[in-house]
MOPAC internal coordinates of N, CA, C and O (Angstrom, degrees):
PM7 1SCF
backbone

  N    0.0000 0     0.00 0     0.00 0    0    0    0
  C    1.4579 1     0.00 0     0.00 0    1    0    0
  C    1.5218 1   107.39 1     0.00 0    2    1    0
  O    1.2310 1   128.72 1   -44.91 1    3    2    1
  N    1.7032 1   100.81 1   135.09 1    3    2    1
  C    1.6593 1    80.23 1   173.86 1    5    3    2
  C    1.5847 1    91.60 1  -149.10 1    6    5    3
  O    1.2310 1   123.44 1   -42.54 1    7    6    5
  N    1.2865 1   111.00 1   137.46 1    7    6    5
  C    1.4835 1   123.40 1  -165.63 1    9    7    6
  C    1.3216 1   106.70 1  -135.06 1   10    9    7
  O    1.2310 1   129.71 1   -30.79 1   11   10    9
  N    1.5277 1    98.89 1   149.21 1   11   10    9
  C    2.1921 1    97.03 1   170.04 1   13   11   10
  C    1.2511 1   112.40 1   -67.26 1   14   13   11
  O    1.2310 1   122.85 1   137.77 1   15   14   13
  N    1.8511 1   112.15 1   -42.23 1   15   14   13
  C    1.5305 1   109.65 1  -162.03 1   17   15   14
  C    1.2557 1    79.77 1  -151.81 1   18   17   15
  O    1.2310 1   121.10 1   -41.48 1   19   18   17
  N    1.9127 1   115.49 1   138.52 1   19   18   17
  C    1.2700 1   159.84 1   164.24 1   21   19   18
  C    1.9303 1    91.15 1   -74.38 1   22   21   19
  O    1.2310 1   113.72 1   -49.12 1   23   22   21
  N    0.9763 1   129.49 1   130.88 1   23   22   21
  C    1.7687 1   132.39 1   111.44 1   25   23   22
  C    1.9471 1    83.00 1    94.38 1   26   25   23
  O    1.2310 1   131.11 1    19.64 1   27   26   25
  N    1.2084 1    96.17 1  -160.36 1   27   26   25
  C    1.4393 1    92.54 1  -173.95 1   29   27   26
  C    1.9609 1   100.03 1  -137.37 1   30   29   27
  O    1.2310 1   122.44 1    -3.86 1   31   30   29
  N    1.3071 1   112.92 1   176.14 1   31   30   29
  C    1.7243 1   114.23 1   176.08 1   33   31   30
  C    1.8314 1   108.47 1   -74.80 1   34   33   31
  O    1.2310 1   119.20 1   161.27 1   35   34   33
  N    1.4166 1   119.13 1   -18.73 1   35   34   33
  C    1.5983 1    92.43 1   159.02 1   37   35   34
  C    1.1130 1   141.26 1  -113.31 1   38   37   35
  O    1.2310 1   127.73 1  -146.47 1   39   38   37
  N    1.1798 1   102.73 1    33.53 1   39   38   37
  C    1.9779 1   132.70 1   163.72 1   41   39   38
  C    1.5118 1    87.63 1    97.32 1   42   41   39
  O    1.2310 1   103.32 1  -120.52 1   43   42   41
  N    1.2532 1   148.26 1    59.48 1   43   42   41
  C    1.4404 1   131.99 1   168.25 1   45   43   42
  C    1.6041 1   115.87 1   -72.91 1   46   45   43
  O    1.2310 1   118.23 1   -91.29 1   47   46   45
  N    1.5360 1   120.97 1    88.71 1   47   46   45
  C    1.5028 1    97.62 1  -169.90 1   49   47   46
  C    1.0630 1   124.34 1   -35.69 1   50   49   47
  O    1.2310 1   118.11 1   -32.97 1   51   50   49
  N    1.4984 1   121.20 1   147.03 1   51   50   49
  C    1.7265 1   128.25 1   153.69 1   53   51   50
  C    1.2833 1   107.07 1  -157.50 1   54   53   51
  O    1.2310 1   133.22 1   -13.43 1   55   54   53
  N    1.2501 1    92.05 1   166.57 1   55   54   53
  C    1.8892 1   109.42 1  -164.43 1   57   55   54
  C    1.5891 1   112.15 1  -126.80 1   58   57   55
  O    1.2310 1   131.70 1   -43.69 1   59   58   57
  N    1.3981 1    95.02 1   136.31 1   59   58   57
  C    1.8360 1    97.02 1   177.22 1   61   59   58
  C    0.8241 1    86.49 1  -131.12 1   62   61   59
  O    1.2310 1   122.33 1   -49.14 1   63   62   61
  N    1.8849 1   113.14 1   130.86 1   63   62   61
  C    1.4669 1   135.49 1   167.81 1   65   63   62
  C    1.3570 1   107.49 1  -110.59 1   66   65   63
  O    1.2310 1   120.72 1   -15.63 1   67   66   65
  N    1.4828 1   116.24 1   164.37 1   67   66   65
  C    1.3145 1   133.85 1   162.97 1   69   67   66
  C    1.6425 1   101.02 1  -145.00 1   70   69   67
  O    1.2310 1   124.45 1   -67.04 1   71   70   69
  N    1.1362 1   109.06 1   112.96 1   71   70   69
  C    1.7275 1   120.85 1  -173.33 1   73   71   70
  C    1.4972 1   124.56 1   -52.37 1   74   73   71
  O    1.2310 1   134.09 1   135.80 1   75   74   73
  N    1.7020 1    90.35 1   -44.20 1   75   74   73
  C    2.1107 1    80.27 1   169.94 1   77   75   74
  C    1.5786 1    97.82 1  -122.99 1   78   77   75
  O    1.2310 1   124.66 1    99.11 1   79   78   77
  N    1.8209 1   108.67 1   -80.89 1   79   78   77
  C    1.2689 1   120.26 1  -166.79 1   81   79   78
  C    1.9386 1   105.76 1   -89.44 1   82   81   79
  O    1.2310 1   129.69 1     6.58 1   83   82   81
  N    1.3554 1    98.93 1  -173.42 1   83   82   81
  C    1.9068 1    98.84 1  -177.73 1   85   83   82
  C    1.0038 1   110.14 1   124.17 1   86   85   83
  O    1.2310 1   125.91 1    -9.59 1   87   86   85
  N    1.7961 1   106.25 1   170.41 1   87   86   85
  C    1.1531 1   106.45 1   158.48 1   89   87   86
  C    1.7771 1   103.81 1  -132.30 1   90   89   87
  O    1.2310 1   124.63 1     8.79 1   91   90   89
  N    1.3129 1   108.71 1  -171.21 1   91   90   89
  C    1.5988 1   111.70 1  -178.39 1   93   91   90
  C    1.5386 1    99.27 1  -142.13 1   94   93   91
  O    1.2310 1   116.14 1   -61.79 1   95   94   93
  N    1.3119 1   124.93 1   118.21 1   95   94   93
  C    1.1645 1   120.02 1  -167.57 1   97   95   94
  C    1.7757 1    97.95 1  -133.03 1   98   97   95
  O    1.2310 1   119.54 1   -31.03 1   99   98   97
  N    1.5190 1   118.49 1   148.97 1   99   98   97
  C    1.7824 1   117.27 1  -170.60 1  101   99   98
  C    1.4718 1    83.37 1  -167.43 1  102  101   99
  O    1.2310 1   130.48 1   -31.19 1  103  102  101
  N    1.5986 1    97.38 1   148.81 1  103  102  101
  C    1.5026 1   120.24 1   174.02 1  105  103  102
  C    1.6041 1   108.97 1   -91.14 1  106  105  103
  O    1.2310 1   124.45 1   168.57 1  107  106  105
  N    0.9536 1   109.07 1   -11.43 1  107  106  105
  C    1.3576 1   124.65 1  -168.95 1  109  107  106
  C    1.7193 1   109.55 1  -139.60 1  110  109  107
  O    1.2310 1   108.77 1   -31.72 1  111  110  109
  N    1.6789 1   138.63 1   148.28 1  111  110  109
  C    1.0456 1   148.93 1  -150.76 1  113  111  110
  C    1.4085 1    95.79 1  -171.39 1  114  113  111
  O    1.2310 1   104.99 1   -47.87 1  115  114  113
  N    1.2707 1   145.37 1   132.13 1  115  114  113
  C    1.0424 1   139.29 1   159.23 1  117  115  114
  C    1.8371 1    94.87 1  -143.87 1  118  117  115
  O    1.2310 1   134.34 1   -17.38 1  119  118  117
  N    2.0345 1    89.86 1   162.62 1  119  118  117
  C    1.3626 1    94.14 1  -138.83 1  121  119  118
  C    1.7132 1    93.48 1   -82.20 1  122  121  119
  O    1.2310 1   127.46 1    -7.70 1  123  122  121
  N    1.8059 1   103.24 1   172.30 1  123  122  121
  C    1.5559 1   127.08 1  -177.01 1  125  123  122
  C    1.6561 1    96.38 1    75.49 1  126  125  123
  O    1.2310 1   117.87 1  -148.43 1  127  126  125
  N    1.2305 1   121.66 1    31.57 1  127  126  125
  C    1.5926 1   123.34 1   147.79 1  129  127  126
  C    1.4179 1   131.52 1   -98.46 1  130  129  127
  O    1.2310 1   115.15 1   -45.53 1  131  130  129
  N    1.1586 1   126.80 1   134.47 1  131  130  129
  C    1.3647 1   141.26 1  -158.70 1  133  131  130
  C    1.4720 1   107.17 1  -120.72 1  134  133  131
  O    1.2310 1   121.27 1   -67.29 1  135  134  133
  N    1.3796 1   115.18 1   112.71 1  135  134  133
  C    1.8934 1   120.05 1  -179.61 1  137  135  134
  C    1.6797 1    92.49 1  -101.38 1  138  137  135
  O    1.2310 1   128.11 1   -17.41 1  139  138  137
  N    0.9832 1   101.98 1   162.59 1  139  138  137
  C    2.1191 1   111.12 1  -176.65 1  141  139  138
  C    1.4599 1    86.82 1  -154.46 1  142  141  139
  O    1.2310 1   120.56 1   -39.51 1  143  142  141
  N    1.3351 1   116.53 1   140.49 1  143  142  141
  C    1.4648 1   121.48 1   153.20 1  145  143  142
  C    1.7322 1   101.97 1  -132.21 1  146  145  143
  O    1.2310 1   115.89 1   -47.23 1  147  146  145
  N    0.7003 1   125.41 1   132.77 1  147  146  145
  C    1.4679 1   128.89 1   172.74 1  149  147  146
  C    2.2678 1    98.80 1    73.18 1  150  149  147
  O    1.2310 1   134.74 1    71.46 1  151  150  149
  N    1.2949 1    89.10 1  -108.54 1  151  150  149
  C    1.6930 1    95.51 1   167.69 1  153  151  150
  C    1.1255 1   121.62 1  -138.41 1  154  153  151
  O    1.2310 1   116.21 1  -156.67 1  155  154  153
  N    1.0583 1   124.80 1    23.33 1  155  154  153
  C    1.4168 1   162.56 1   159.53 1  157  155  154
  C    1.8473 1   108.77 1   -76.22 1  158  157  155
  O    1.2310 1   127.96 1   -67.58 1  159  158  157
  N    1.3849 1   102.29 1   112.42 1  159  158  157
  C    1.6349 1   110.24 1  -178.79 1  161  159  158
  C    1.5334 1   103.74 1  -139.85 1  162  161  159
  O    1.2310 1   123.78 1   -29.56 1  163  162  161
  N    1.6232 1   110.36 1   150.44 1  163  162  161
  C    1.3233 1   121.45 1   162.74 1  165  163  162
  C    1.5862 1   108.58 1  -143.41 1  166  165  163
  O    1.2310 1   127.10 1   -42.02 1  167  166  165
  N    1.3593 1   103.95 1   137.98 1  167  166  165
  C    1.5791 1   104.01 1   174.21 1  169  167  166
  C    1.5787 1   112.76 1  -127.47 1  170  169  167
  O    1.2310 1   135.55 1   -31.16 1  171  170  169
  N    1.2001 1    87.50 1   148.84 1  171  170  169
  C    1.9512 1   112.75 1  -164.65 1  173  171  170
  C    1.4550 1    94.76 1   -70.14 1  174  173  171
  O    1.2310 1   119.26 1   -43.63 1  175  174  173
  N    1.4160 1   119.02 1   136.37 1  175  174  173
  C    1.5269 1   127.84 1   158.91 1  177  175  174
  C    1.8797 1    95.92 1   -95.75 1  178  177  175
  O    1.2310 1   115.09 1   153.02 1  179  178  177
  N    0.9484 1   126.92 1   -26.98 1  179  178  177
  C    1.3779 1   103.58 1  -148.54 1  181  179  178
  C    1.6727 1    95.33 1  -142.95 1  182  181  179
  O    1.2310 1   119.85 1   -47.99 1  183  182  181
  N    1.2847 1   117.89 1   132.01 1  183  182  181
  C    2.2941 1   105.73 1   168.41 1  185  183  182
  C    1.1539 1   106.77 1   -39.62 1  186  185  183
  O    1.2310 1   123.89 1   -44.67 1  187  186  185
  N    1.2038 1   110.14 1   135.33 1  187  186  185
  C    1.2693 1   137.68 1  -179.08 1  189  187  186
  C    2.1951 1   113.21 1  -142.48 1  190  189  187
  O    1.2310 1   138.42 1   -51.44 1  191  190  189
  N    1.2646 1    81.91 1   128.56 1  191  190  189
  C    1.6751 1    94.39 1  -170.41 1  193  191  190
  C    1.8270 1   118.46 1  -109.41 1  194  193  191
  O    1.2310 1   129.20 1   -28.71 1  195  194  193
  N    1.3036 1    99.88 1   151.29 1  195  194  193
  C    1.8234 1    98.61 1  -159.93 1  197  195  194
  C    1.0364 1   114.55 1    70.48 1  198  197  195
  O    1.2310 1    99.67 1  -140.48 1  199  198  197
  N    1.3621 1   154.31 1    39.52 1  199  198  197
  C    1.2969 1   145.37 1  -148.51 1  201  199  198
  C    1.8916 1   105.70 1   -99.33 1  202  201  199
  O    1.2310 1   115.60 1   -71.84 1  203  202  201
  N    1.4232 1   125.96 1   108.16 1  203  202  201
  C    1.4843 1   150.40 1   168.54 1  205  203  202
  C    1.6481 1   120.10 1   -98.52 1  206  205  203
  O    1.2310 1   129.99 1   -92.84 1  207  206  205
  N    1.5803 1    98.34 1    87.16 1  207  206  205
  C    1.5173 1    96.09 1   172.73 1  209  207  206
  C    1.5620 1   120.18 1  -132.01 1  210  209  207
  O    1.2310 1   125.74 1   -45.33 1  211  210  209
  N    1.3033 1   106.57 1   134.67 1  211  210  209
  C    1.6468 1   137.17 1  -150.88 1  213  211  210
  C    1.5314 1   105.14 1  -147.13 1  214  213  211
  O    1.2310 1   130.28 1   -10.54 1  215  214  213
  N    1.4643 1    97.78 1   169.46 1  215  214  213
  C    1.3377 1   133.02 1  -174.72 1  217  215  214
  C    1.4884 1   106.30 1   -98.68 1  218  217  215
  O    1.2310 1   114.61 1   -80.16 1  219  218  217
  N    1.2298 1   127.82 1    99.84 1  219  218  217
  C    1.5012 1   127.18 1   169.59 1  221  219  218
  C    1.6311 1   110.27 1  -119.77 1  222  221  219
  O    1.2310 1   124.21 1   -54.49 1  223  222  221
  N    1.6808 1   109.53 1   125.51 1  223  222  221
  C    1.2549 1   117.31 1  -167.81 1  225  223  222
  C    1.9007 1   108.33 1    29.46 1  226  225  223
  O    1.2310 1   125.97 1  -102.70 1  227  226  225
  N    1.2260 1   106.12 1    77.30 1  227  226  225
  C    1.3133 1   121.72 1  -162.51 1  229  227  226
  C    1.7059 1   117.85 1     7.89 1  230  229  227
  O    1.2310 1   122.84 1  -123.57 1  231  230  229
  N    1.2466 1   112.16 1    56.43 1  231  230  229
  C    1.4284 1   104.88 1   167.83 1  233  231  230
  C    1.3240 1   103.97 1  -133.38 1  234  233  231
  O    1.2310 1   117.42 1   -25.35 1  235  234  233
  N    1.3906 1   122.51 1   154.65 1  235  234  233
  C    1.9394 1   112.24 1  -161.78 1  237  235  234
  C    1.5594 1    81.89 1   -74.82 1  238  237  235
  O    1.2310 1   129.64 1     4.18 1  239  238  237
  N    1.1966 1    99.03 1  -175.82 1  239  238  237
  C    1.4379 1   120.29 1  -173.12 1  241  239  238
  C    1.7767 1   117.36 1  -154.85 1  242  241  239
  O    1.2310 1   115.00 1   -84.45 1  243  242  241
  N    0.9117 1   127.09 1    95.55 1  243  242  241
  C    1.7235 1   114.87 1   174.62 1  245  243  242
  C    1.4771 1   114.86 1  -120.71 1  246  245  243
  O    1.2310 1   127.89 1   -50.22 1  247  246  245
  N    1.6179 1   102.41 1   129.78 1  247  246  245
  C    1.3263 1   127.44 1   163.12 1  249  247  246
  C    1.6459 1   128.43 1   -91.17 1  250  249  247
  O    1.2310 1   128.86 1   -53.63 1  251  250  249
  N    1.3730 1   100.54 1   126.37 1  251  250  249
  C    1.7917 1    92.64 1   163.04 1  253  251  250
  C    1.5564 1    97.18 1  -109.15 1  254  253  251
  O    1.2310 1   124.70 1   -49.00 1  255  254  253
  N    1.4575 1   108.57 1   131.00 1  255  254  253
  C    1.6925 1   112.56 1  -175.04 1  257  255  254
  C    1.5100 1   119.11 1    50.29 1  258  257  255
  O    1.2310 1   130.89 1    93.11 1  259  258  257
  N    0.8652 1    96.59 1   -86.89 1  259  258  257
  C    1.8320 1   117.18 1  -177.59 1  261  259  258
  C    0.8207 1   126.20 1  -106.60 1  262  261  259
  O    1.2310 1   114.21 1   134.44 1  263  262  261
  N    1.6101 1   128.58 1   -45.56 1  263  262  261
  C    1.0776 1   158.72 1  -120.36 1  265  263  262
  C    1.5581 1   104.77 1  -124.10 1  266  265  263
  O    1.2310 1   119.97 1   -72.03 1  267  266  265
  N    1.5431 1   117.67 1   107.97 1  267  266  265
  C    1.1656 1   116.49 1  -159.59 1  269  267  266
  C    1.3456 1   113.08 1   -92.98 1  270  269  267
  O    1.2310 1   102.11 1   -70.57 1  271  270  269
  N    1.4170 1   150.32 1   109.43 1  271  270  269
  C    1.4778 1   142.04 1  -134.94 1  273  271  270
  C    2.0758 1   100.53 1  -141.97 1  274  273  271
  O    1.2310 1   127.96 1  -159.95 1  275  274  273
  N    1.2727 1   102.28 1    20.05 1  275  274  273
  C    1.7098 1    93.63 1   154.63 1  277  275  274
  C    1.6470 1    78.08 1   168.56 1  278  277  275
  O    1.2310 1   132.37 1   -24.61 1  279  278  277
  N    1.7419 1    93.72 1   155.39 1  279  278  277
  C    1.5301 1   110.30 1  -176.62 1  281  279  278
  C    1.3073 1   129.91 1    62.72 1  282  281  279
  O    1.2310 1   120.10 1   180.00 1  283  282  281

């Protein structure tokens, strides 16, 4: 999945899945969003920018830019 902007500016939950393998990649993240790849989920408290999330040695993994912020 790859999107400009995740969720909306007044936290409206939403969810981007990918069922087994993938990645989910957004320039934009805004908060009360939930990424899942397989059964593996993390959800954003706060906007978050560059957002890179994957499967590394099967544990999710999310990046903003560089900056590695779960897994």
């Amino acid at each position: 999945i790859t999107a400009k902007e995740l969720g909306g500016p007044k936290g409206i939950a939403t969810t981007a899945q990918v069922l087994t393998t993938g990645r989910i990649t957004s320039s934009l993240v805004h908060p009360n969003v939930t990424v899942i790849i397989g059964s593996q989920s993390y959800k954003f408290d706060e906007t978050t920018s560059l957002v890179k999330v994957f499967l590394q040695d099967n544990l999710l993994t999310v990046y903003s830019g560089s900056n590695k912020i779960h897994g």
